[in-house]
Phi, psi and omega in degrees: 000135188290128163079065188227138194303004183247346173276328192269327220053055198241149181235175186297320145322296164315003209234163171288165180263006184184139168238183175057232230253121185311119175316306166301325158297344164295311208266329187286008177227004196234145203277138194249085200196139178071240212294324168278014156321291222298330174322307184302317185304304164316335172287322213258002205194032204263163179213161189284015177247005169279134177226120154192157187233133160246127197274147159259110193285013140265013186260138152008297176252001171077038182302134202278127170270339167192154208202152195256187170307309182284346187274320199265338178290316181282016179227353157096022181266128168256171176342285209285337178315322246219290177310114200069004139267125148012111146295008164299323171284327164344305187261157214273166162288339204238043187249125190285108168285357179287337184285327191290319203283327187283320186299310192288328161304316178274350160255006176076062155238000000 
C-alpha cells in the first residue's frame, strides 16, 4: 500500500499526533450541542494513540480536513493522500453501501 509503514519505515512515534486543519479550528466551527458533543469530548481528550479522521460535511465530497497520526499509520496513508480529499477514495470493493447511504442520510444528502 502507497505510504504504508512497512514501505516508509516510519513508526508511530515518527508520524504527527494530528494533521490538516488545527483542532481548536474544529471545535470553533462545527456545532457542539446533540450527537457531536460526543465528537467534541473526544477531540478534546485525543492522545497520539488516539484515531479519527474528519470530513467536512458541507463540502460536496466531504473533504477530509484533519486526521490523527495514529488514524493514518493504521490505514497506511500519508498526509498529502489524504488531506483535502473526497472520502470517497477511502472505499473499497468490500465497503457496505447500505453504510455509505446511511452516513449521506444523516448529513442530508
Amino acid at each position: 500500500m502507497p505510504g504504508s509503514p512497512a514501505t516508509t519505515g516510519r513508526s508511530l512515534a515518527q508520524t504527527k499526533d494530528h494533521v490538516g486543519l488545527p483542532i481548536a479550528d474544529i471545535l470553533a466551527t462545527i456545532s457542539q450541542e446533540g450527537v457531536n458533543r460526543v465528537f467534541v469530548d473526544y477531540l478534546q481528550r485525543t492522545t497520539p494513540e488516539s484515531q479519527y479522521l474528519v470530513g467536512d460535511a458541507h463540502d460536496a465530497d466531504c473533504a477530509i480536513v484533519a486526521c490523527s497520526g495514529a488514524w493514518l499509520e493504521r490505514c497506511g496513508y500519508g498526509e498529502a493522500e489524504v488531506i483535502g480529499r473526497g472520502c470517497r477514495h477511502l472505499q473499497g470493493p468490500e465497503t457496505c453501501a447500505r453504510a455509505v447511504a446511511a452516513m449521506g442520510e444523516a448529513m442530508g444528502r
